[in-house]
GUKE-256482 format. One record per residue: residue in one letter; x, y negated, z negated of N, C-alpha, C in turn. Coordinates in nm, 2 decimals. Each point is the difference from the previous one (the first is absolute). Example, Ala and Ser with C-alpha at 12.3 -4.5 7.8 and 13.67 -1.06 7.14 Angstrom:
<robas>
> A, 1.32, 0.57, -0.78, -0.09, -0.12, 0.00, 0.09, -0.12, 0.00
> S, -0.04, -0.11, 0.07, 0.09, -0.11, 0.00, -0.08, -0.11, -0.08
</robas>
This chain:
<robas>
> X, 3.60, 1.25, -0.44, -0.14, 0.00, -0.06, -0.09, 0.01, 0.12
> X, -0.12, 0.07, -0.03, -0.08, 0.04, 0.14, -0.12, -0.03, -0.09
> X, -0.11, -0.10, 0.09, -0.12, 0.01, -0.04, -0.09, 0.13, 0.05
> X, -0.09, 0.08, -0.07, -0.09, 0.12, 0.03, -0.12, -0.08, -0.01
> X, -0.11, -0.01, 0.07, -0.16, -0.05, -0.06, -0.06, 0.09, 0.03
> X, -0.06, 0.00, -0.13, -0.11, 0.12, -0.01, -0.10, 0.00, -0.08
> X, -0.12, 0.06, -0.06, -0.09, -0.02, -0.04, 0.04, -0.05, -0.16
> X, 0.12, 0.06, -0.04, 0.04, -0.09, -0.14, 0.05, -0.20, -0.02
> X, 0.00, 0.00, 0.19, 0.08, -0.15, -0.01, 0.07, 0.03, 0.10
> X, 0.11, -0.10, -0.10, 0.21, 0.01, 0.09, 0.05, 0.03, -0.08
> X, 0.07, 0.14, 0.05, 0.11, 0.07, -0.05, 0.13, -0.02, 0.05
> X, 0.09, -0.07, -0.11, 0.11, -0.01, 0.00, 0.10, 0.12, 0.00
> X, 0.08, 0.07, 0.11, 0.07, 0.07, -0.02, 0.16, -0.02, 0.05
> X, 0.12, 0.06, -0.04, 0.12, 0.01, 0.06, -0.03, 0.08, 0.11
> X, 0.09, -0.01, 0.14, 0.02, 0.03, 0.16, 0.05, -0.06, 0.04
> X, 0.02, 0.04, 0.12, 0.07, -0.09, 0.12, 0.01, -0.11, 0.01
> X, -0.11, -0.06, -0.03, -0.01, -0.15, 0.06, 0.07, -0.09, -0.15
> X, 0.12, 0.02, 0.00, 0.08, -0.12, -0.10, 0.06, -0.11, 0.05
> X, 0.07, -0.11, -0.06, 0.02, -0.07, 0.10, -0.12, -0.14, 0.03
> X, 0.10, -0.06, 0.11, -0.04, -0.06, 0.08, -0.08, -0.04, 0.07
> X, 0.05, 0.13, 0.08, -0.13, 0.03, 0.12, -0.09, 0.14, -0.05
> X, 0.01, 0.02, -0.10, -0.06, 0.08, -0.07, -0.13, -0.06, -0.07
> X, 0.03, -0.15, -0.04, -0.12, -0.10, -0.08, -0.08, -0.03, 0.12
> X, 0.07, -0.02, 0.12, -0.09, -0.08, 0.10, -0.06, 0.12, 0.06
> X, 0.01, 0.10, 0.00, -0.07, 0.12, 0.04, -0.14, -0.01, -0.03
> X, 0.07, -0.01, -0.19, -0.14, 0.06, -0.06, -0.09, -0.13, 0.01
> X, 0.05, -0.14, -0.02, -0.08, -0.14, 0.09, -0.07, 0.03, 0.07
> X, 0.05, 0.02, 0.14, -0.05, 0.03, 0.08, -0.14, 0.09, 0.04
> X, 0.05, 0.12, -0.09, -0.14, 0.14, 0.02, -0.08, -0.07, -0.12
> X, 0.06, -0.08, -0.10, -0.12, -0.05, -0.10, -0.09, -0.12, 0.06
> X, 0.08, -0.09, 0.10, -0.11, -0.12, 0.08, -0.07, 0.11, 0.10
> X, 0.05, 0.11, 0.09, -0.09, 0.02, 0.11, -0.13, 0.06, -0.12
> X, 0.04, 0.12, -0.07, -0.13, 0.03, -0.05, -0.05, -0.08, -0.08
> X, -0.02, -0.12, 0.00, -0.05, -0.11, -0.04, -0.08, -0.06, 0.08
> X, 0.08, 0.01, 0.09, -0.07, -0.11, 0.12, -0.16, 0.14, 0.10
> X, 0.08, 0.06, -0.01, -0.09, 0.14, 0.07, -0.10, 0.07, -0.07
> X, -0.03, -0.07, -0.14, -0.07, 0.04, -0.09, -0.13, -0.13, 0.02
> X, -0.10, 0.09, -0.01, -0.14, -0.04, 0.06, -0.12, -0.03, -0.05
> X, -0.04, 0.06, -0.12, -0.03, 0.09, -0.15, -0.09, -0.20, -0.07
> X, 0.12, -0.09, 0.00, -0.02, -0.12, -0.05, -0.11, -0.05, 0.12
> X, 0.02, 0.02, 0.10, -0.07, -0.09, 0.10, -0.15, 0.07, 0.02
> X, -0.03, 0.14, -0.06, -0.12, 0.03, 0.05, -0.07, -0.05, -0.09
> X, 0.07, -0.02, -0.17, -0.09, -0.03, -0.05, -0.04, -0.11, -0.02
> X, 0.10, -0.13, 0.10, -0.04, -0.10, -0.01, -0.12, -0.02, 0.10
> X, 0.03, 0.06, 0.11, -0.14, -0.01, 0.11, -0.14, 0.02, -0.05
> X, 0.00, 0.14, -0.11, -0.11, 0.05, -0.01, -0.05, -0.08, -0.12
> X, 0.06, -0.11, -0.07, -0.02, -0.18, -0.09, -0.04, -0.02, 0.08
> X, 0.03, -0.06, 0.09, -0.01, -0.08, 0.11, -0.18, 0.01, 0.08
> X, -0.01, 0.18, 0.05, -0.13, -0.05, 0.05, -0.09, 0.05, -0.14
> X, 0.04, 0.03, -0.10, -0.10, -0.01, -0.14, -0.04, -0.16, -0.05
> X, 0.07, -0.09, 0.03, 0.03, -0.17, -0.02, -0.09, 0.00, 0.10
> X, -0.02, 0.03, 0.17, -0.09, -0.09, 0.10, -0.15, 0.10, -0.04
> X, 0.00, 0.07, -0.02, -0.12, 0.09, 0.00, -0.09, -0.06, -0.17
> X, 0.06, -0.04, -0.09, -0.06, -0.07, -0.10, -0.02, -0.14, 0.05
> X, 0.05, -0.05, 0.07, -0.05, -0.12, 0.05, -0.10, -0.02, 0.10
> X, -0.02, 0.10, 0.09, -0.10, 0.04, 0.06, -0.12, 0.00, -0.09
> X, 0.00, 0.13, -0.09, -0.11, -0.02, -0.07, -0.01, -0.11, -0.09
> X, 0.06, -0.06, -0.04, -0.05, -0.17, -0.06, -0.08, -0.09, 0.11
> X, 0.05, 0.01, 0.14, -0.08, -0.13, 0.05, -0.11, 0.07, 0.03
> X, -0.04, 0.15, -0.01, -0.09, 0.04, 0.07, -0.09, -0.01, -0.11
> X, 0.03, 0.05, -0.12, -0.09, 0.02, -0.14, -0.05, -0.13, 0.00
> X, 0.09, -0.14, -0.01, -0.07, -0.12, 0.03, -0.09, -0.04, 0.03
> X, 0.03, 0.06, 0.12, -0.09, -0.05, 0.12, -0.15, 0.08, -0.01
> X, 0.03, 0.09, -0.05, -0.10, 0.12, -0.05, -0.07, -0.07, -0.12
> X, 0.05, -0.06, -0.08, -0.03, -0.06, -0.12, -0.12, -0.11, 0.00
> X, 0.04, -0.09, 0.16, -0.04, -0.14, -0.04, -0.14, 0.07, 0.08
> X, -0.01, 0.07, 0.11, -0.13, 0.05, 0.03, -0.09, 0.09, -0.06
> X, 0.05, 0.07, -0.11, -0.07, 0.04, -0.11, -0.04, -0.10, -0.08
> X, 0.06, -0.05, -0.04, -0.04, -0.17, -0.08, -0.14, -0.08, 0.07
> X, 0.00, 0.00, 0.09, -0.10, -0.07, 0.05, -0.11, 0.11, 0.06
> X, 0.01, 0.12, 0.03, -0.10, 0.11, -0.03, -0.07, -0.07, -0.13
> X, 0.06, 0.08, -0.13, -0.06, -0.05, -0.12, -0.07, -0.11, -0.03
> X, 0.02, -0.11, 0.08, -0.05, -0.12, -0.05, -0.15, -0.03, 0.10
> X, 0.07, 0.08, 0.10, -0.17, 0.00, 0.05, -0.08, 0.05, -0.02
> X, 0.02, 0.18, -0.06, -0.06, 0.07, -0.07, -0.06, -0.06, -0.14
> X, 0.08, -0.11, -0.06, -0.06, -0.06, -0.14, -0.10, -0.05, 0.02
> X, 0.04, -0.12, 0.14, -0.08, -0.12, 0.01, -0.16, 0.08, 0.07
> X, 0.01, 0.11, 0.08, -0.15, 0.08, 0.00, -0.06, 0.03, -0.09
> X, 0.07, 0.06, -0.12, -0.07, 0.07, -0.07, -0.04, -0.12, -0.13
> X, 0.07, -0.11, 0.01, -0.03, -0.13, -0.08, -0.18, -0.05, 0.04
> X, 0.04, 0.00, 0.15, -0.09, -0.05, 0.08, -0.16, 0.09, -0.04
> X, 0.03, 0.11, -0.01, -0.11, 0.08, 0.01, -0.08, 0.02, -0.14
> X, 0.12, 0.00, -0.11, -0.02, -0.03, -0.11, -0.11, -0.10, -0.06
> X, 0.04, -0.12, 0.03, -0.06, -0.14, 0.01, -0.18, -0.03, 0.09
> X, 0.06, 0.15, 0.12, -0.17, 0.00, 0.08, 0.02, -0.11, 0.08
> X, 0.10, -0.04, 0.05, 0.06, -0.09, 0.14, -0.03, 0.09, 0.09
</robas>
């Protein structure tokens, strides 16, 4: 039995590799391209700085937040003030 991979999957076929040393062949070529497959890892990186780049903008919007917050309040407290003829 010989593994094929290809865009349908794994294809099971009869060949050469029967046997023994025929199973550990196809072990073998099935761990390396496994191991030499890359595919999983980019897309865990490209999580990865999508995860720190939202966290970025959280402390920044925060931080953006609490000084807008106090913009506004000054802005109230003048126009309270002016209102009133203070």
């Amino acid at each position: 039995m010989v593994l094929h991979f290809g865009a349908a999957g794994v294809v099971f076929t009869r060949g050469e590799a029967t046997g023994r040393k025929g199973q550990e062949a196809i072990m073998k070529a099935t761990l390396k391209k496994f191991f030499n497959d890359e595919s999983g890892a980019t897309a865990i990186e490209y999580g990865l700085i999508a995860a720190l780049v939202s966290v970025a903008a959280i402390i920044a919007l925060g931080s953006m937040g609490d000084a807008l917050n106090t913009m506004f309040e000054s802005v109230a407290t003048i126009l309270t003030n002016a209102v009133a003829g203070t």
